[in-house]
C-alpha positions as CSV (number, residue, x, y, z in Angstrom):
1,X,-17.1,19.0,5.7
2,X,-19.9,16.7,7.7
3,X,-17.9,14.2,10.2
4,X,-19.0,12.3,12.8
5,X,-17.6,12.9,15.9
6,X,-16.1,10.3,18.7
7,X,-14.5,10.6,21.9
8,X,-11.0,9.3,22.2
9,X,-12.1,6.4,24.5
10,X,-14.9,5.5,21.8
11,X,-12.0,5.4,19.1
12,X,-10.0,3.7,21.4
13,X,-12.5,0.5,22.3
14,X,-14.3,0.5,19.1
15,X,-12.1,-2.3,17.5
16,X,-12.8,-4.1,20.7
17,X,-16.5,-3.0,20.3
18,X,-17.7,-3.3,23.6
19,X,-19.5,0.0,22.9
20,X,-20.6,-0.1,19.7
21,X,-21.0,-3.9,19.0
22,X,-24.8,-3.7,19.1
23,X,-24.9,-0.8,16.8
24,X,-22.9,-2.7,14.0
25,X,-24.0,-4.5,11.2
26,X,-23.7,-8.1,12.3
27,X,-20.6,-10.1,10.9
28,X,-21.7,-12.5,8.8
29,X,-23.0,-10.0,6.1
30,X,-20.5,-10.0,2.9
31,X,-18.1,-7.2,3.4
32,X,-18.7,-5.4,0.4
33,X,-22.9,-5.3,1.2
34,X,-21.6,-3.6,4.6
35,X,-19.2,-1.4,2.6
36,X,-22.3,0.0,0.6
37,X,-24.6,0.5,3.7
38,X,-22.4,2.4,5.7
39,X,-20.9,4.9,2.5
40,X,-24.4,5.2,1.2
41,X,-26.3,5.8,4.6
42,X,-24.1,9.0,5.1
43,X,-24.6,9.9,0.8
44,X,-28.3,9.9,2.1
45,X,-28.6,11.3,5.0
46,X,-26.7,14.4,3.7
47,X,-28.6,14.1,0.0
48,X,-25.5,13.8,-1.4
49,X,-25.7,13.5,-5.7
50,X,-22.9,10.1,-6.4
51,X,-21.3,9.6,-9.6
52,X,-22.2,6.8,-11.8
53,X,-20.8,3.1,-11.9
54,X,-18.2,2.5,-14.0
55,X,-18.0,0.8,-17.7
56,X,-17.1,-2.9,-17.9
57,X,-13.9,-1.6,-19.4
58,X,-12.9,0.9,-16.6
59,X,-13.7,-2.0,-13.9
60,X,-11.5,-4.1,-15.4
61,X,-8.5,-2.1,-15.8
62,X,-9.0,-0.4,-12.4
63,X,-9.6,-4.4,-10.5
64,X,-6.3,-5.4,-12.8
65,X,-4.2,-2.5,-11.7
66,X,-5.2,-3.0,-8.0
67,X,-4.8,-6.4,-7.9
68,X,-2.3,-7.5,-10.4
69,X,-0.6,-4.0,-10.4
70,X,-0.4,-4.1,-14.7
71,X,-3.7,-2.8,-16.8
72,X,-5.1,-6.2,-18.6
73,X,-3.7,-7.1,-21.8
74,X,-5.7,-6.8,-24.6
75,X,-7.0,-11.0,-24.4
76,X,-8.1,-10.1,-21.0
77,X,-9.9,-7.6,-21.9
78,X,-11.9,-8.8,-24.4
79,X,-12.7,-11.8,-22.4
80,X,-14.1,-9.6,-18.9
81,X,-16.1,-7.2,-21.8
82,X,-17.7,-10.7,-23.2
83,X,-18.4,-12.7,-19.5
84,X,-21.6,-12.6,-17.6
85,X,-22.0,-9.4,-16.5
86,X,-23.8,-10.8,-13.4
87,X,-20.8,-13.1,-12.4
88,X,-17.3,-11.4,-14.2
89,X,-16.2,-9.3,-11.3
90,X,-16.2,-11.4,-8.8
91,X,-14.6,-14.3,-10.9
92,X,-11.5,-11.5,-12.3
93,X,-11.1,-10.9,-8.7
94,X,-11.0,-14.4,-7.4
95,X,-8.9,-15.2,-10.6
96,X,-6.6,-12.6,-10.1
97,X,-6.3,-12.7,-6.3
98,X,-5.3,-16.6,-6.6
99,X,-2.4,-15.1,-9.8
100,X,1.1,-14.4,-9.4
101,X,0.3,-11.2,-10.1
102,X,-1.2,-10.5,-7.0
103,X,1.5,-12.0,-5.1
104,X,3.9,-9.6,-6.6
105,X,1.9,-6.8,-6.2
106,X,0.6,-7.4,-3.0
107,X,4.6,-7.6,-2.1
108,X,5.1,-4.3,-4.1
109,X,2.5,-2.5,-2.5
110,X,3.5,-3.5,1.1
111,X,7.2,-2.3,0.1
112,X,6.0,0.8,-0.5
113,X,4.7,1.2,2.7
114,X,7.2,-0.2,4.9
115,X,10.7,0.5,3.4
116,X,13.0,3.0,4.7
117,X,13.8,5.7,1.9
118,X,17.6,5.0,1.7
119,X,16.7,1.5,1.2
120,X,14.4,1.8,-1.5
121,X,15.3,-2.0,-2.8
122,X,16.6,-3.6,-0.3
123,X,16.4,-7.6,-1.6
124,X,16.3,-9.2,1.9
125,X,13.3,-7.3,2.7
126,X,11.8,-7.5,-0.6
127,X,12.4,-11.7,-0.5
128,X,10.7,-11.6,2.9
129,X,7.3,-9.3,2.0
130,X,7.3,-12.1,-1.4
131,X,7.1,-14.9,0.9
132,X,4.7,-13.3,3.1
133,X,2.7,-12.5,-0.1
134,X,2.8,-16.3,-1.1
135,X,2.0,-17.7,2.2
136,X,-1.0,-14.6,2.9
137,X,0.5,-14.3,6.1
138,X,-1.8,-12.6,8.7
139,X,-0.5,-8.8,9.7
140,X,-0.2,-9.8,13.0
141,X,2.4,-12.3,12.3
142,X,4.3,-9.9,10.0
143,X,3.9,-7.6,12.2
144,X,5.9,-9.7,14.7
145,X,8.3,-10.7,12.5
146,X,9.2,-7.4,11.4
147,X,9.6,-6.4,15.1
148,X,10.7,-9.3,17.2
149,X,11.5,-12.3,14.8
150,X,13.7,-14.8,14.9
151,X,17.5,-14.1,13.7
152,X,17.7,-18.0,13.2
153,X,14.5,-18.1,10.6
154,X,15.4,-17.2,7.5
155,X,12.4,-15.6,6.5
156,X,11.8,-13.6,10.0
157,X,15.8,-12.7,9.7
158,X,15.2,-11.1,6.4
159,X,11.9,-9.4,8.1
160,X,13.8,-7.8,11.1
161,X,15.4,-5.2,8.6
162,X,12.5,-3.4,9.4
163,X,14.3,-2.7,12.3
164,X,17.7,-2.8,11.3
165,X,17.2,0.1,8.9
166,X,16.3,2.4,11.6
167,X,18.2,1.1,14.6
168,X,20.8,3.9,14.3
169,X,18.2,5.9,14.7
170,X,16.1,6.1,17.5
171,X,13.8,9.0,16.6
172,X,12.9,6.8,13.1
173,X,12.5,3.7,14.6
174,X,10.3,5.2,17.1
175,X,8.6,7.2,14.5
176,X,8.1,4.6,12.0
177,X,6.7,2.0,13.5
178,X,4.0,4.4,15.4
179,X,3.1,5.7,11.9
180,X,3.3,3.0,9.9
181,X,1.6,0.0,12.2
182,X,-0.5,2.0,14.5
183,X,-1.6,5.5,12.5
184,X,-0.3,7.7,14.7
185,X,2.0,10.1,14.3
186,X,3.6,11.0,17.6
187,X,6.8,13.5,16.8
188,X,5.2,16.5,17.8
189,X,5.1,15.3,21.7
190,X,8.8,15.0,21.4
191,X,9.5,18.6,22.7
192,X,6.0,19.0,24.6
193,X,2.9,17.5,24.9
194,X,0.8,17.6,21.2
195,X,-0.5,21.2,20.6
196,X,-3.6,20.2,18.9
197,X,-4.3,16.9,19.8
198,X,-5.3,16.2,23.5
199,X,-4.2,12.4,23.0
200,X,-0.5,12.6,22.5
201,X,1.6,13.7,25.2
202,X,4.9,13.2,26.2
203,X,4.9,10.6,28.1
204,X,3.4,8.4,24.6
205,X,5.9,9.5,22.8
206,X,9.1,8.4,25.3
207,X,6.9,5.4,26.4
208,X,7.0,4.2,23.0
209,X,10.6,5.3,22.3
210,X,11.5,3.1,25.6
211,X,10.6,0.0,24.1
212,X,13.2,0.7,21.1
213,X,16.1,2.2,23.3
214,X,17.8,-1.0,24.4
215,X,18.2,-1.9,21.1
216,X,21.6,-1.7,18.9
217,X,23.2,-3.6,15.8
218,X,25.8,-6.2,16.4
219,X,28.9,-6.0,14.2
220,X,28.0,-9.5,12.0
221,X,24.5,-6.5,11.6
222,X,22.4,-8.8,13.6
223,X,20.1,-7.0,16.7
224,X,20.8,-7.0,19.9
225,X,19.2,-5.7,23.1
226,X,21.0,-4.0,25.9
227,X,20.1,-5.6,29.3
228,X,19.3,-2.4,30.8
229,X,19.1,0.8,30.2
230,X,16.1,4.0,30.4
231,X,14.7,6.7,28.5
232,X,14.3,9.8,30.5
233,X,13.1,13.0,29.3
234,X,12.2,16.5,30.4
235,X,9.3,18.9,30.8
236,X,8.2,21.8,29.2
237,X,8.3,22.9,32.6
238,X,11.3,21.5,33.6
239,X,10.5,18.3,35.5
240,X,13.3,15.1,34.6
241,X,10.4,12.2,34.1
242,X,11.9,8.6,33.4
243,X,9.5,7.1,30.9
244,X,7.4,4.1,31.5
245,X,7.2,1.1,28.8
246,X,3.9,2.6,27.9
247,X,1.8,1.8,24.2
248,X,-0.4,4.5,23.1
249,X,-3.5,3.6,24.6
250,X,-1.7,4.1,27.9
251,X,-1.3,0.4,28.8
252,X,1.6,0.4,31.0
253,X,4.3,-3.1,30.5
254,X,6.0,-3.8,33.8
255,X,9.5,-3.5,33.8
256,X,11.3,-6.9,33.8
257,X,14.5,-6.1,34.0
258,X,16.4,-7.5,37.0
259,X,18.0,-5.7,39.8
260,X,22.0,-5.3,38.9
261,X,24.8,-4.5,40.8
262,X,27.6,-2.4,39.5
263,X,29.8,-5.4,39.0
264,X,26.7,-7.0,36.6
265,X,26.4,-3.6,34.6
266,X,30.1,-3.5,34.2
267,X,29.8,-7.3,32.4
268,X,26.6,-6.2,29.9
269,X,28.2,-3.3,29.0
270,X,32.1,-4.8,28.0
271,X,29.2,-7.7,26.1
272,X,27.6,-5.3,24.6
273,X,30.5,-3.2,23.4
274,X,32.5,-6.4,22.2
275,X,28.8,-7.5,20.2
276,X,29.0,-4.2,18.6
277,X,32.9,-4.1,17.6
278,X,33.6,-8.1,17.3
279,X,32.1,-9.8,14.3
280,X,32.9,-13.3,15.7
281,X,31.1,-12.4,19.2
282,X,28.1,-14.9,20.0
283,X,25.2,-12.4,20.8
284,X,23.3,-12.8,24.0
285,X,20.1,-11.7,24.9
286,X,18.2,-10.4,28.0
287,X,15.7,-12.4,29.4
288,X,13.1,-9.3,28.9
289,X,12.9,-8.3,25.8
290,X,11.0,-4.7,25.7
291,X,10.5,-5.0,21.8
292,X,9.5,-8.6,22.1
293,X,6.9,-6.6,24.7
294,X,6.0,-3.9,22.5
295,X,4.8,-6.9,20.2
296,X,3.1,-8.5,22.5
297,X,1.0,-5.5,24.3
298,X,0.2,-4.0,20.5
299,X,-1.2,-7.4,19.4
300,X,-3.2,-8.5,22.6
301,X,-7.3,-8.5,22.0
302,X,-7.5,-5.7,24.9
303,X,-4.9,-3.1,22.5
304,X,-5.2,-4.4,19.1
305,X,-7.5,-1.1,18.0
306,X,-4.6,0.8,16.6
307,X,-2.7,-2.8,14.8
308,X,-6.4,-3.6,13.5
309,X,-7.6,0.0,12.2
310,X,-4.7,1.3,11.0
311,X,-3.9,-2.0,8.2
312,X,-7.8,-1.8,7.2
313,X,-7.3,2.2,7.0
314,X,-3.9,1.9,4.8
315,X,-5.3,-0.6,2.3
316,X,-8.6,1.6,2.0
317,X,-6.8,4.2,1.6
318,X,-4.5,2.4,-1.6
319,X,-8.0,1.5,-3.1
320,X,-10.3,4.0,-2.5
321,X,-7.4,6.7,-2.7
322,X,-8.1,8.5,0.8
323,X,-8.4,6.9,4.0
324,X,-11.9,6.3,6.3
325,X,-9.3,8.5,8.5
326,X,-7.7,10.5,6.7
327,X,-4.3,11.9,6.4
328,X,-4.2,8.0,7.8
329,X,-1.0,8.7,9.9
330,X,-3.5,11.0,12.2
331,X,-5.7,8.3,13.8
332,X,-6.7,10.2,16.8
333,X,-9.9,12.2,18.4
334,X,-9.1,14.9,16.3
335,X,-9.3,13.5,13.1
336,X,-12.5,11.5,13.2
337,X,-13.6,8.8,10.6
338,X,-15.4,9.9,7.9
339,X,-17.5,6.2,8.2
340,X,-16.7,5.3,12.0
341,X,-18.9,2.1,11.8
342,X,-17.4,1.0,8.7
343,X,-14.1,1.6,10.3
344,X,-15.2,-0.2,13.5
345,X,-16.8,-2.9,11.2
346,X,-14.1,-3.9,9.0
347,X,-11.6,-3.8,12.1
348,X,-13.8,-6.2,13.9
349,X,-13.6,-8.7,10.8
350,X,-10.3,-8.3,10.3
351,X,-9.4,-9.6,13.4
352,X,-11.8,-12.1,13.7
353,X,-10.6,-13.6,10.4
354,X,-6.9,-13.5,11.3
355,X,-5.7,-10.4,9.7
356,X,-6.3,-11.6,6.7
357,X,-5.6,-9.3,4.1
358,X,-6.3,-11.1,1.3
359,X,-9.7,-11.2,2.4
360,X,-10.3,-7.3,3.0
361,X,-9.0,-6.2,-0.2
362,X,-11.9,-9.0,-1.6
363,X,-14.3,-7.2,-0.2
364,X,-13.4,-3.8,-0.7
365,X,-13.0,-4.2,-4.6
366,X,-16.5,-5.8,-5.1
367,X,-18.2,-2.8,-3.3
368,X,-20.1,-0.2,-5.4
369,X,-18.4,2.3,-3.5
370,X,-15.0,0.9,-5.1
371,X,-16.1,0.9,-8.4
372,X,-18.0,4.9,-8.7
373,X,-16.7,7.0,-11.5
374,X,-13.9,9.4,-10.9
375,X,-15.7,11.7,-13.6
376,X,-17.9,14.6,-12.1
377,X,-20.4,15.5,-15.0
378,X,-22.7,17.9,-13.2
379,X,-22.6,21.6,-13.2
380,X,-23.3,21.0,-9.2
381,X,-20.0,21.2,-7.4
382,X,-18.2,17.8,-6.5
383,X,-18.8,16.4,-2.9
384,X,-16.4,16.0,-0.5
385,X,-14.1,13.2,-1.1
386,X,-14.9,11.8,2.5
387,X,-18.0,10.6,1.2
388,X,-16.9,8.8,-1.2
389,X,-19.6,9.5,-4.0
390,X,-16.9,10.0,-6.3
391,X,-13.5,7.9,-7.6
392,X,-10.5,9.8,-6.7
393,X,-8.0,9.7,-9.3
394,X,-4.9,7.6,-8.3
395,X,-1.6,7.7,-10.1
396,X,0.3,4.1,-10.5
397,X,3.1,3.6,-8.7
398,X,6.5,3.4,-10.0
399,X,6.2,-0.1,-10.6
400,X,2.7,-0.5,-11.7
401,X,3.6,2.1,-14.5
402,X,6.3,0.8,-15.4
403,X,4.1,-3.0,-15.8
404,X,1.6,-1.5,-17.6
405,X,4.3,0.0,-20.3
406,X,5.6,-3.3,-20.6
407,X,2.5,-4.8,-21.2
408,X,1.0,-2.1,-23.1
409,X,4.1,-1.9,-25.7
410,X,4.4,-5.8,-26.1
411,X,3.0,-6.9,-29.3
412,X,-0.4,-8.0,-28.6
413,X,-0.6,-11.3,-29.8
414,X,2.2,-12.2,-27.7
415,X,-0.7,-12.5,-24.2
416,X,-2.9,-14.5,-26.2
417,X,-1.9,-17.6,-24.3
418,X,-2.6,-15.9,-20.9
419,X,-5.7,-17.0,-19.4
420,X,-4.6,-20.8,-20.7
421,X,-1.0,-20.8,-18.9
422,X,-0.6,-22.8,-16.0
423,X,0.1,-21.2,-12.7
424,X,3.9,-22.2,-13.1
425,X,4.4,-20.8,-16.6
426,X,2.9,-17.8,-15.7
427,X,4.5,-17.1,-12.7
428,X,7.8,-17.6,-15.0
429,X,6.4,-15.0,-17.2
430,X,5.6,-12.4,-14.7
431,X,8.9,-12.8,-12.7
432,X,10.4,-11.5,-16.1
433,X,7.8,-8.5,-16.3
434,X,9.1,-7.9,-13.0
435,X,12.8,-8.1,-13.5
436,X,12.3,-5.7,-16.7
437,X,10.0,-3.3,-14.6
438,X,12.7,-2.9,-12.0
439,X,15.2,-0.3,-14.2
440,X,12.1,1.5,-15.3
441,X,10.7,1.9,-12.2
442,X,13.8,3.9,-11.1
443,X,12.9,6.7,-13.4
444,X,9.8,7.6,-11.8
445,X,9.0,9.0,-8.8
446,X,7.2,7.4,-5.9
447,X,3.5,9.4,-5.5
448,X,2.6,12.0,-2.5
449,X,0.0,13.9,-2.3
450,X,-1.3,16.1,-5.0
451,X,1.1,14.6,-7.6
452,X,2.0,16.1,-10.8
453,X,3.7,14.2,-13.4
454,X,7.5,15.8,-12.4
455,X,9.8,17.7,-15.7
456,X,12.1,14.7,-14.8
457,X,9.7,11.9,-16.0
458,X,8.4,14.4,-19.2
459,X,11.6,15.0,-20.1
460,X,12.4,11.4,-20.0
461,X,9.7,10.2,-22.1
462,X,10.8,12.9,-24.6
463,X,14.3,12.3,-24.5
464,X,15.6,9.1,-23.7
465,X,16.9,6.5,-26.6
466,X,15.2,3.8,-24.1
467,X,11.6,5.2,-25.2
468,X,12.7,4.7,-29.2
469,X,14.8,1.5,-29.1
470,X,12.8,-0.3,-26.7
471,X,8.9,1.0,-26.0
472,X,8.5,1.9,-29.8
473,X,10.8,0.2,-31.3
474,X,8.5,-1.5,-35.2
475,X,10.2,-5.0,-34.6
476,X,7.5,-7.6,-34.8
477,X,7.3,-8.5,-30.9
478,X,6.3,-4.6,-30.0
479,X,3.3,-3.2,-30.5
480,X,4.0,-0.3,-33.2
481,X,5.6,-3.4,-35.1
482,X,1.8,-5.2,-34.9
483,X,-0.1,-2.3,-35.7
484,X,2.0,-1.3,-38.6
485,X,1.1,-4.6,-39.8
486,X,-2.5,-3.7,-39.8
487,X,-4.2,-2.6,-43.2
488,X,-7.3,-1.3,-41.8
489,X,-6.6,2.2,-39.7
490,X,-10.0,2.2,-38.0
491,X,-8.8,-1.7,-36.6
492,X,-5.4,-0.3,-35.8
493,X,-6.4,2.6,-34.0
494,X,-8.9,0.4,-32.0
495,X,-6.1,-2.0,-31.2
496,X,-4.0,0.6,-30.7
497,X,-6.3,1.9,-27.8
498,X,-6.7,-1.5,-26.3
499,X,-3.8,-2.3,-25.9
500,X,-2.5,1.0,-23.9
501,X,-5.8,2.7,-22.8
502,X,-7.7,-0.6,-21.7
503,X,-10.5,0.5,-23.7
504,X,-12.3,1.1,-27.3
505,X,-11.7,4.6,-28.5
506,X,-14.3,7.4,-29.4
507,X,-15.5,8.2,-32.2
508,X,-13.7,11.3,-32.4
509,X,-10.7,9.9,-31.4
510,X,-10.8,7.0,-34.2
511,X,-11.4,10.1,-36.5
512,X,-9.1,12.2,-35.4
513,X,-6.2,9.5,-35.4
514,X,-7.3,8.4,-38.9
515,X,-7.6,11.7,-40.4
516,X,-3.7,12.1,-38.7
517,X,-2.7,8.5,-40.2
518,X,-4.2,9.2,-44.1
519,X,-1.6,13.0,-43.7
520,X,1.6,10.5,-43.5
521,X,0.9,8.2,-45.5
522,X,4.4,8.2,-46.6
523,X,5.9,7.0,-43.3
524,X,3.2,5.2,-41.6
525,X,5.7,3.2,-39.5
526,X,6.4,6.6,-37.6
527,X,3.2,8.1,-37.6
528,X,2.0,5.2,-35.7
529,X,5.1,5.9,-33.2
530,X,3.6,9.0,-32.5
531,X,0.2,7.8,-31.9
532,X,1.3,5.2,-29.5
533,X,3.8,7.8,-28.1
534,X,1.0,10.2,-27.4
535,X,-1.6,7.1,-25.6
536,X,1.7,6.6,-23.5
537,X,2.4,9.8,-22.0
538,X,-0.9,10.8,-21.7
539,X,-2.7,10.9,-18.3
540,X,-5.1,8.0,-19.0
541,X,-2.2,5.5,-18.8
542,X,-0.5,7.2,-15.5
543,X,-4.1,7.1,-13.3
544,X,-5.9,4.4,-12.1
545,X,-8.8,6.4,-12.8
């Protein structure tokens, strides 16, 4: 595998660029031009074969699932295969960014990132990331909020579970926010300094534990912060060190904690201890705050490399399927970007365009690097995924399945009023996709790395009553019910398709189907269960391919 290669202190100003400004495409090219120049520079320079574009009908699934997190119905379909090829992209993407889909989704996907996995649907949390979703707040800010917001906001109250999760845990709260706001996965320089990665040491990881150690949940489960307190640790060699308030690039926060007598330590603690065992005790807080700090120092212009890099490399990563660094928990001089002037690119705009978010994942879905084919039809051996010459398969995520059965199994007549809704109605509508989406999502499992479809979820589809009396049920408002209805087999089977698969069917499909139809002619109601049964299960509705 071909990677460029950076030193640490390049990775580490490159955000910043006061290396590599003059070497980067400038800023006001669009983002998905710059996308294409810096994936297909390194396709050339290592005469690397791509796959082809997509279909129209592919595209619009794919931009539907990543941006509404459903496949289209079957109206919407038909209206992206019929629009100006020149200009139907770009207006599903600006149509669907601007939907209440998005905003769901956009809340969905962020969930799935940040949640703690015994609180897999927590409400408050989930009512904050939908407000933060409606309002496009910047990553910064949530970032803040989730870290050091205000108890007496509502909205920044509900954010601080972030922290609330993991407070009785140090280690995860440590852990967690390293990884999930900053890339880097520090656990290994718990015990020692890193063994393979000359960046981490010790002292990073304690220096970014001592900004979480002060802080404890009150009884009423508010956060509080101790007024004092250190973090010392020990050697591999033996050495006691007390740990500075130190962020990964090594930026050092002075301590602002005051100098206490015994008699002042004695009053915190008996404050503290009453905080933590009285629910009607009014909390107080220190006048340094090393959280509030952390916030601070991680967000200034001179450190926000690792705030800026890691969001663009996590929602790459949820597009393109793999990260610019990837595994992208491993943002270090180590693990170089596969792109690093993309990455530096797309960081810079990111913060000079408020952490918008909104905005990068624009730009990253009207790329031609987004939209390749994940089928490999040469008898040459695939490239490297780091190139990106090739779509990586991606399966949905518990939700996004769960959508797309919904919509899939509806009867199809039922979206026909889609694109003319209002905003409001719609919003109604999809609030109700949600609520029904929530019990199914339950039965699937959230996707890792190298996912197979688990015996679990096969078994389920096989066995449950919920498949039969709901999915499949031949009542007029499902979809076996509306292709029963349907004389013509070659139309049914072509509806059929559409409606689960997103896409017109072969023609040895539509033979196939028909041949299996005209054998059961006695029961067609269930032979057209089975046939929608079968597009169900099958792989093509579980990938975002």
């Amino acid at each position: 595998m071909l990677r460029a290669s950076l030193t640490f202190a390049t990775i580490l100003l490159c955000a910043n660029l006061p290396l590599r400004a003059a070497d980067l495409l400038p800023a006001d090219q669009s983002m998905a031009s710059v996308i294409d120049h810096y994936v297909d520079a390194l396709i050339k320079t290592n005469d690397v074969q791509t796959a082809p574009q997509i279909d129209e009908y592919i595209l619009v699934r794919r931009l539907t699932l990543d941006l509404a997190g459903r496949i289209p119905t079957t109206d919407e379909l038909h209206a992206f295969v019929s629009a100006d090829p020149a200009t139907r992209r770009a207006e599903l993407a600006d149509r669907l960014l601007a939907s209440p889909d998005f905003i769901d989704h956009h809340r969905n996907t962020l969930q799935l990132l940040l949640e703690y996995p015994d609180r897999r649907n927590d409400n408050d949390f989930r009512k904050y990331l939908l407000w933060a979703a409606e309002q496009n707040r910047p990553w910064n800010q949530m970032f803040r909020d989730m870290l050091a917001g205000d108890e007496n906001d509502e909205h920044q109250k509900a954010a601080l579970q972030f922290v609330k999760h993991r407070a009785k845990s140090l280690d995860d709260l440590t852990n967690d926010t390293a990884i999930l706001f900053f890339g880097v996965n520090v656990s290994c320089a718990k015990c020692h300094d890193h063994p393979l990665v000359e960046d981490w040491k010790q002292d990073h990881y304690y220096g970014m534990q001592s900004f979480f150690s002060r802080t404890f949940l009150t009884k009423k489960q508010g956060l509080g912060e101790k007024f004092y307190g250190e973090v010392k640790f020990t050697t591999t060699a033996g050495v006691e060190k007390q740990a500075k308030f130190m962020f990964l690039n090594g930026s050092v926060v002075d301590d602002g904690t005051p100098e206490l007598t015994d008699e002042s330590r004695k009053k915190y603690d008996a404050l503290v201890k009453k905080l933590e065992q009285d629910d009607k005790a009014e909390a107080t807080y220190p006048d340094f705050s090393p959280r509030q700090r952390l916030v601070e120092t991680a967000s200034h212009k001179d450190n926000n490399e690792f705030l800026a890099r890691n969001i663009v490399n996590r929602i790459w990563h949820r597009l393109i399927g793999r990260g610019i660094v990837d595994p992208p928990d491993q943002l270090h001089s180590e693990n170089s970007p596969s792109h690093p002037g993309l990455l530096d690119w797309l960081a810079r705009d990111t913060v000079e365009h408020g952490y918008d978010l909104k905005r990068l994942i624009r730009g990253i879905v009207l790329s031609n690097t987004y939209s390749r084919s994940s089928e490999w039809d040469s008898a040459a051996q695939p490239p490297s995924p780091h190139y990106f010459a090739v779509a990586i398969p991606r399966p949905l995520s518990p939700r996004q399945y769960a959508m797309s059965l919904l919509v899939a199994t509806r009867n199809p007549p039922h979206w026909e009023q889609w694109l003319t809704k209002s905003a409001e109605d719609w919003k109604k509508e999809r609030g109700g996709l949600e609520g029904a989406a929530n019990g199914w999502a339950n039965q699937f499992e959230i996707p890792g790395d190298n996912f197979q479809v688990a015996v679990d979820e096969a078994l389920f589809f096989s066995n449950n009553d919920r498949i039969d009396n709901d999915l499949l049920r031949d009542s007029g408002d499902r979809l076996v019910g509306h292709l029963k209805a349907i004389e013509d087999p070659a139309e049914a089977v072509t509806a059929a398709f559409e409606a689960v698969n997103s896409r017109q069917p072969t023609a040895d499909e539509r033979k196939a189907i028909i041949e299996y139809l005209a054998s059961r002619t006695e029961d067609r109601p269930a032979a057209m269960k089975q046939v929608v049964w079968a597009l169900l299960t099958g792989p093509e509705l579980r990938f975002n391919h």
